[in-house]
C-alpha positions as CSV (number, residue, x, y, z in Angstrom):
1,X,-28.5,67.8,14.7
2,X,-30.5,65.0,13.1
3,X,-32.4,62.4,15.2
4,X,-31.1,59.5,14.9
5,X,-32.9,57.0,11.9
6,X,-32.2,53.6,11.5
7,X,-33.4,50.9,9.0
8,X,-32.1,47.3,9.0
9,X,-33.0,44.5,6.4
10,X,-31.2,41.4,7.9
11,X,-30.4,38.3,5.7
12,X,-33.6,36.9,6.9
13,X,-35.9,39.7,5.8
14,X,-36.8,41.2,9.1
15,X,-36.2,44.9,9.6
16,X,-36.1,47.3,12.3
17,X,-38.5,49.7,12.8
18,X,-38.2,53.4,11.3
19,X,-39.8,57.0,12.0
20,X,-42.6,58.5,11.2
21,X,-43.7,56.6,8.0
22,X,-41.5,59.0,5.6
23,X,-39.7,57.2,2.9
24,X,-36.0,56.4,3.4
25,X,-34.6,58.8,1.0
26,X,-37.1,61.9,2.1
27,X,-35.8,60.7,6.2
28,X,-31.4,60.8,4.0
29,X,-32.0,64.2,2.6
30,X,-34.0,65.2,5.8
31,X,-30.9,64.7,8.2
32,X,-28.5,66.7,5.2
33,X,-30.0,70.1,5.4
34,X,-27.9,71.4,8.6
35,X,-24.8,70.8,7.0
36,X,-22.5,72.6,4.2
37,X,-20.7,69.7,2.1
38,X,-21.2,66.1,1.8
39,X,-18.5,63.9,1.3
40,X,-19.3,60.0,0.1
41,X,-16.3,57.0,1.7
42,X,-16.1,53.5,0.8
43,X,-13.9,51.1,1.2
44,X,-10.6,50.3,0.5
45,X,-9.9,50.0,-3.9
46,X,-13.7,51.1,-4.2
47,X,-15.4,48.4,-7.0
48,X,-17.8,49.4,-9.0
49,X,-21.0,49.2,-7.0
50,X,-19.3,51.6,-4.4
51,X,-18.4,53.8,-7.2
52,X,-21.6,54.1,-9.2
53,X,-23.4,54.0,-5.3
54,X,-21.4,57.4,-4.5
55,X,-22.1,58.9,-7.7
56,X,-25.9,58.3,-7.6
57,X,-26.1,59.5,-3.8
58,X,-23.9,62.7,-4.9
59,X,-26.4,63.4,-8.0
60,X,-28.7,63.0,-5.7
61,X,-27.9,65.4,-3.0
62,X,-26.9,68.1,-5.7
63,X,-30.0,68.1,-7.5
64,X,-32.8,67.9,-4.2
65,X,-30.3,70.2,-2.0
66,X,-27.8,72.1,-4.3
67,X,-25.4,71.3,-1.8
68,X,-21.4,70.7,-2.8
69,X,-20.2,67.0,-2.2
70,X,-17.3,65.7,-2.6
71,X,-16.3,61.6,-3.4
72,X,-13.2,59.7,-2.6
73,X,-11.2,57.4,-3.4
74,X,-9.8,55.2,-0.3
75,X,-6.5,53.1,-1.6
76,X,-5.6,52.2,-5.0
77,X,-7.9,51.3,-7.8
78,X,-6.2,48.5,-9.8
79,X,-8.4,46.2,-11.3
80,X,-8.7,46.8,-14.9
81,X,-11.9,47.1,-15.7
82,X,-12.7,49.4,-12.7
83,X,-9.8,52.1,-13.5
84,X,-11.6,51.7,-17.5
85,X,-14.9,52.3,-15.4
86,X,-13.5,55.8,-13.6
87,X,-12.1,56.6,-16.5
88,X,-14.7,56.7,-19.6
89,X,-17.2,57.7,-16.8
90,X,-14.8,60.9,-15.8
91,X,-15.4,59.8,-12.0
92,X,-14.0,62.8,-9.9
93,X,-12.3,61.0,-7.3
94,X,-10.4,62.5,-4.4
95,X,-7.8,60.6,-2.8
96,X,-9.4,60.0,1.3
97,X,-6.0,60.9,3.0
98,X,-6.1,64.6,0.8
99,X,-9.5,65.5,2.1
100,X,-9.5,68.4,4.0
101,X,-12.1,67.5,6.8
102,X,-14.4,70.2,7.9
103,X,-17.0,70.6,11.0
104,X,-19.7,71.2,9.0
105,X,-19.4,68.1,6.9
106,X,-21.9,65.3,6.2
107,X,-20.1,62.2,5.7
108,X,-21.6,59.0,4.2
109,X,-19.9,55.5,3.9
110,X,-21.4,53.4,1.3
111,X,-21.1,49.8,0.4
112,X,-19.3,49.2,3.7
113,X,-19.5,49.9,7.5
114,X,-17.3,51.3,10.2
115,X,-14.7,50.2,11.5
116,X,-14.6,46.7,9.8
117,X,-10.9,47.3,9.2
118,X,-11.7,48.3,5.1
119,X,-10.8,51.7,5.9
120,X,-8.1,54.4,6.3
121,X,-9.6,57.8,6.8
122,X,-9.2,58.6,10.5
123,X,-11.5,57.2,13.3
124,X,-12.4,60.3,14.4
125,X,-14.1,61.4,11.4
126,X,-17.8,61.1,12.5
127,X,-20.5,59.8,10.1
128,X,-23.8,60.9,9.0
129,X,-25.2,57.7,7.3
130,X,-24.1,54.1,6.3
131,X,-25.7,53.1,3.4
132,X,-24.8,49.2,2.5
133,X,-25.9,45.7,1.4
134,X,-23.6,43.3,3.2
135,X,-24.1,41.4,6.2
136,X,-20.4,42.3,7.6
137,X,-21.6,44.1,10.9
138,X,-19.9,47.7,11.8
139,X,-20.0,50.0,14.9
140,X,-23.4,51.9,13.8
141,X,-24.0,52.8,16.9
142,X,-23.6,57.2,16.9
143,X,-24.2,57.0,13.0
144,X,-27.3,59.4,12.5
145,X,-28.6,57.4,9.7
146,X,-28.3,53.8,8.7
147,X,-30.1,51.4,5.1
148,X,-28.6,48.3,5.9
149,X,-30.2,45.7,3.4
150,X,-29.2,42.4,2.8
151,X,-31.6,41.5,1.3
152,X,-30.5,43.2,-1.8
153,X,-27.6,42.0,-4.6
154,X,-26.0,46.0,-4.4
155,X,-25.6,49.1,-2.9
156,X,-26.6,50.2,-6.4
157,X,-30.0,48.7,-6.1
158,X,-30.4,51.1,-2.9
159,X,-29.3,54.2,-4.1
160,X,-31.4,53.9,-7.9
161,X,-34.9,53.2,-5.7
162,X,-33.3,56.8,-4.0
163,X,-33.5,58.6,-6.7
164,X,-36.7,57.1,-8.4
165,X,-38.2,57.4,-4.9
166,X,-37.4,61.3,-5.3
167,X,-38.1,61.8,-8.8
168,X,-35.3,62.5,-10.1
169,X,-34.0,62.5,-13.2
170,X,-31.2,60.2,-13.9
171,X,-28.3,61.2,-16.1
172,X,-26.6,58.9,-19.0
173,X,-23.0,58.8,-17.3
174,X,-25.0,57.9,-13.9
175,X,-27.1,55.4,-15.4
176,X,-24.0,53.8,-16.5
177,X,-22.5,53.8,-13.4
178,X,-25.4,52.0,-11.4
179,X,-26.1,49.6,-14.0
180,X,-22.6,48.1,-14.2
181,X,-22.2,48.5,-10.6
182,X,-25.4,46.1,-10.3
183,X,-24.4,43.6,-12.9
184,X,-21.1,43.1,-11.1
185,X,-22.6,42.6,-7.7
186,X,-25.2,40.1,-9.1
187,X,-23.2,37.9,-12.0
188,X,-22.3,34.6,-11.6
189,X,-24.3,31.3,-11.2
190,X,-26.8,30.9,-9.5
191,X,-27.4,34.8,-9.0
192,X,-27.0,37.2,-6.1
193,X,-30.1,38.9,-7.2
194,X,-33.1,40.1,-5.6
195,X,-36.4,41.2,-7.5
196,X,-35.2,44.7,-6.5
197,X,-31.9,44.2,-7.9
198,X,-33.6,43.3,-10.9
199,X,-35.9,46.3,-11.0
200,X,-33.0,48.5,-11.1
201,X,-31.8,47.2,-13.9
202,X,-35.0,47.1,-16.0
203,X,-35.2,50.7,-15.2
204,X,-31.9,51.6,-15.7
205,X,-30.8,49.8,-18.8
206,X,-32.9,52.6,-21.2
207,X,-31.2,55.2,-19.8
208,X,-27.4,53.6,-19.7
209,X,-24.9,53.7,-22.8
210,X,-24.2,50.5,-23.0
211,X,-21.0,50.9,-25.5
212,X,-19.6,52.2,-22.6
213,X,-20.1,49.0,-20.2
214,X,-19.0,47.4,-23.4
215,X,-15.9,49.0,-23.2
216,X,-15.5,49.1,-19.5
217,X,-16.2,44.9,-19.3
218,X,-13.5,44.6,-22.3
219,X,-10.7,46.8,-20.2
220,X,-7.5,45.9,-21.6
221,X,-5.3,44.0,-19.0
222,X,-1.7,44.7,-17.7
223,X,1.2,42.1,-18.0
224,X,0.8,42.0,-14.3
225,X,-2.4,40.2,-14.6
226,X,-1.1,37.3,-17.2
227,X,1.4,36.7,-14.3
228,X,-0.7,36.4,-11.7
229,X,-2.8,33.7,-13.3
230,X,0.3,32.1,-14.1
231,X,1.3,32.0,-10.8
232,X,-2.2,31.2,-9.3
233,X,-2.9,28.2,-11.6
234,X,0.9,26.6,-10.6
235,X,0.1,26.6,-6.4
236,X,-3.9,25.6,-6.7
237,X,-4.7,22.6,-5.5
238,X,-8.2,20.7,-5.4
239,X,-9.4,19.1,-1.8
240,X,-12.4,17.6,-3.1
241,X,-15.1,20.8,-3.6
242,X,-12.9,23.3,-2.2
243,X,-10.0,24.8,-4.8
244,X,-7.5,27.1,-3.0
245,X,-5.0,29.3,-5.0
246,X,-1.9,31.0,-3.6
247,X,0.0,34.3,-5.3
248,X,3.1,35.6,-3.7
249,X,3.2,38.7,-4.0
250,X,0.1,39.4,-5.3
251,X,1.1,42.5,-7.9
252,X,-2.1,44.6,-6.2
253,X,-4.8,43.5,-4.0
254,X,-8.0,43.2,-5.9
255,X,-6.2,40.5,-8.0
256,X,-7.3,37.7,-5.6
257,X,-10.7,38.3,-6.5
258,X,-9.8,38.1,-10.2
259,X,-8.2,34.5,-9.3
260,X,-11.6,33.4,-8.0
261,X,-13.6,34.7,-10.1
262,X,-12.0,32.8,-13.3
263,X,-11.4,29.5,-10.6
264,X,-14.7,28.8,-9.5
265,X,-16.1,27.9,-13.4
266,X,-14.1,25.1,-12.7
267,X,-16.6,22.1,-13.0
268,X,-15.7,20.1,-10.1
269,X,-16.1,22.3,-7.4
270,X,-18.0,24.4,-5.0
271,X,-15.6,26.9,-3.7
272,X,-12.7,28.6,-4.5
273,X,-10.2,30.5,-2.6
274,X,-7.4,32.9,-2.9
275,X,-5.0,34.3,-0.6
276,X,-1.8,36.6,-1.6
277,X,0.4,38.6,-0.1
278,X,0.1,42.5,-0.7
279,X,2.7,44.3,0.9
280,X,2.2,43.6,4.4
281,X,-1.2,42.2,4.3
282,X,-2.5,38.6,3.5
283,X,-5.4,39.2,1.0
284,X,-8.1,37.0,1.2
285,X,-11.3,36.5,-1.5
286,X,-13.7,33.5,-2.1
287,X,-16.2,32.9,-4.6
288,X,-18.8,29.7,-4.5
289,X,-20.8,28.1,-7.3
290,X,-23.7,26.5,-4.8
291,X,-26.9,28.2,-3.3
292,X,-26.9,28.2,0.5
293,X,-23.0,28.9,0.5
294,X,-22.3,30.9,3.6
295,X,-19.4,32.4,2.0
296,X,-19.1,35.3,4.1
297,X,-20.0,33.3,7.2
298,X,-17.6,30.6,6.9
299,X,-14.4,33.5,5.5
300,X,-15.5,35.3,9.7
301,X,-15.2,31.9,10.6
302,X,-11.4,31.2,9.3
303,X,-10.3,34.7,9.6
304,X,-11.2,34.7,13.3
305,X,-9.5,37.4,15.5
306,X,-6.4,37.4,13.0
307,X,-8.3,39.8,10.8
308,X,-11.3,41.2,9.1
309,X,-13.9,39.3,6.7
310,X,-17.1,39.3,5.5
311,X,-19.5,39.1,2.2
312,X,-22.0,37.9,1.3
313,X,-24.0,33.7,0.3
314,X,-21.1,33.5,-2.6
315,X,-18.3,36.3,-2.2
316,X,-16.4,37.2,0.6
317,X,-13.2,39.1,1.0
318,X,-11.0,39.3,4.0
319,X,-8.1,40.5,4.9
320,X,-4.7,39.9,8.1
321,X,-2.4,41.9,9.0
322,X,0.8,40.6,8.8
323,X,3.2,40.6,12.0
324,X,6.1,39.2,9.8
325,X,6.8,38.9,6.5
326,X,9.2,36.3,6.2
327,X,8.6,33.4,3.6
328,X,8.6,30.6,7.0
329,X,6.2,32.9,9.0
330,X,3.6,33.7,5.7
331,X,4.0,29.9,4.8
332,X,3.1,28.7,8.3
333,X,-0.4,31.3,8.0
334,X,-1.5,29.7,4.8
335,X,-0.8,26.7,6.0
336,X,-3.5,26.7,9.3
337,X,-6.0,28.9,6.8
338,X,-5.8,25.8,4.8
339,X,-6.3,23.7,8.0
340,X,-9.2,26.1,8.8
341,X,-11.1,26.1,5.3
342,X,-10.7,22.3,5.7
343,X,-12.2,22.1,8.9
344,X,-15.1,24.6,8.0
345,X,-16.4,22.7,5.0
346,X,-15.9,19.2,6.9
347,X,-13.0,18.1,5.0
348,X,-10.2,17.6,7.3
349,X,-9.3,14.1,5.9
350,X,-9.5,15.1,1.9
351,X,-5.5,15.3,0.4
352,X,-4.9,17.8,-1.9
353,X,-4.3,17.4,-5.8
354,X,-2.4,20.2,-7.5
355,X,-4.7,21.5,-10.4
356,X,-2.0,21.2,-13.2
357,X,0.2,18.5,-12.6
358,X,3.7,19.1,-11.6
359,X,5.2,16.6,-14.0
360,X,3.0,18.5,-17.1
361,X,4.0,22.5,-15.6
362,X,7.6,21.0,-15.8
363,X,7.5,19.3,-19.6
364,X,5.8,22.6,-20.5
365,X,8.7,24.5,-19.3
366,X,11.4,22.7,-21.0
367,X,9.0,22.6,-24.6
């Protein structure tokens, strides 16, 4: 078996050391050659740069090791414009819980980490490598390979400097897939981007079709989506910088996130928040329009034991399991997040003041 390799870039720059001077991606296909299939895992509703990141590391190992890989698909994919993105891409996704788990199998997580609760393929499935970008800490310790870099706006960014590293050449459909899965990691103001991230995409853009990522950006939405926002923009409130939003139910998880992203261009404030309820789980997601943010940080901070979080300076998602679902037992949990977020961004005296006015959403629904 492969000796253990393990590179860290921390949020401060810093990095572990590493073996024998070889380049990351020679030490990643180094470590593959004992086994017979490798099979790529993400997290739960993969976005785009864990999607484009598996298909760039499955080119990869096809075309350096002719070896068969396989790439799942762990939970639902909802959001629009990331079923648009499978779909004109013709991403071969197998669903995790189908996957007929071999011995022989070399199993890499990308864009996440283990055991942060963002999973549901089995804990005893062993991994090979974790290949990620976010400063969410997982149990690496008997993973054979680890590239952890903060430092960098996307797991995309990571697995293009791969394949240039290795020379090889990159296809139209997987061009596509890094670019947009960049650009989503790193959009919004000010940036997420590193000058890697942005040599990625200067190299990648020739090669992309970009009336594709046209298409994919302008997915059509569901009637599900309409009524979300609806719902959000009735429960938000505004406590000074911080705007929270509330969906009950939320139609599918990876809505929060769209709340949040169309929130925080609101001009008045720093943050923006979402929570929903999904089934039996209180989605969380957070978005902030500042430098120096600590959105990640400060979404571990509120989350606390209850569940998991993490992100990054300006997006963070989180999520609680929920020991009751009763309308008294979810209202008293939003209730001491709200408490919480308060307290984290030194606001504990600030009153809330709904977004829309109650007296205009009411004259609007009798007009």
């Amino acid at each position: 078996m492969a000796r253990r390799s393990a590179e860290t870039e921390n949020c401060s720059g810093s990095k572990s050391a590493s073996s024998g001077g070889l380049r990351r991606s020679d030490r990643f296909l180094s470590g593959l050659q004992p086994y017979d299939r490798v099979i790529f895992v993400s997290h739960v509703q993969p976005d785009p740069d864990s999607l484009g990141s598996m298909l760039g590391l499955s080119h990869l190992v096809e075309t350096r090791l002719g070896k068969r890989t396989l790439i799942t698909r762990d939970g639902l994919i909802s959001r629009a414009e990331n079923r648009a993105m499978v779909e004109v891409l013709d991403i071969d996704l197998v669903p995790v819980e189908e996957v007929d788990w071999r011995e022989n199998d070399a199993v890499v997580m990308v864009d996440s980490q283990p055991r942060t609760g963002r999973h549901t393929f089995p804990d005893s499935v062993a991994l090979y490598a974790v290949i990620d970008h976010h400063d969410t800490p997982g149990d690496l310790e008997s993973v054979l390979f680890t590239d952890i870099r903060c430092a960098h706006g996307a797991t995309c960014t990571v697995v293009t400097k791969y394949l240039l590293e290795q020379g090889v050449e990159i296809p139209e459909d997987v061009a596509t897939a890094l670019l947009y899965g960049i650009e989503t990691e790193v959009t919004g103001y000010p940036r997420e981007a590193s000058a890697a991230d942005d040599a990625a995409l200067l190299q990648l853009y020739p090669l992309a079709n970009k009336d594709l990522i046209a298409q994919i950006r302008n997915a059509r939405l569901p009637h599900s989506y309409f009524e979300c926002m609806l719902h959000a923009m009735q429960s938000t409130f505004i406590y000074d910088r911080l705007l929270m939003s509330w969906v009950n139910p939320l139609p599918q998880p990876e809505q929060a996130a769209e709340v949040v992203d169309f929130m925080i261009r609101f001009e008045q404030i720093d943050y923006a928040v979402c929570g929903g309820v999904y089934e039996d789980t209180l989605v969380l997601s957070v978005r902030a329009a500042i430098e120096n943010a600590r959105a990640g940080e400060i979404l571990r901070q509120v989350v606390g034991k209850m569940g998991r979080a993490g992100g990054h300076d300006r997006r963070a998602g989180g999520a609680i399991p929920l020991q009751s679902t009763a309308p008294s037992a979810i209202e008293d949990l939003q209730s001491e997040l709200r408490r919480r977020f308060l307290k984290a961004l030194k606001l504990e005296d600030v009153r809330g003041q709904r977004l829309v006015p109650l007296r205009e959403m009411l004259e609007n629904l009798q007009s």
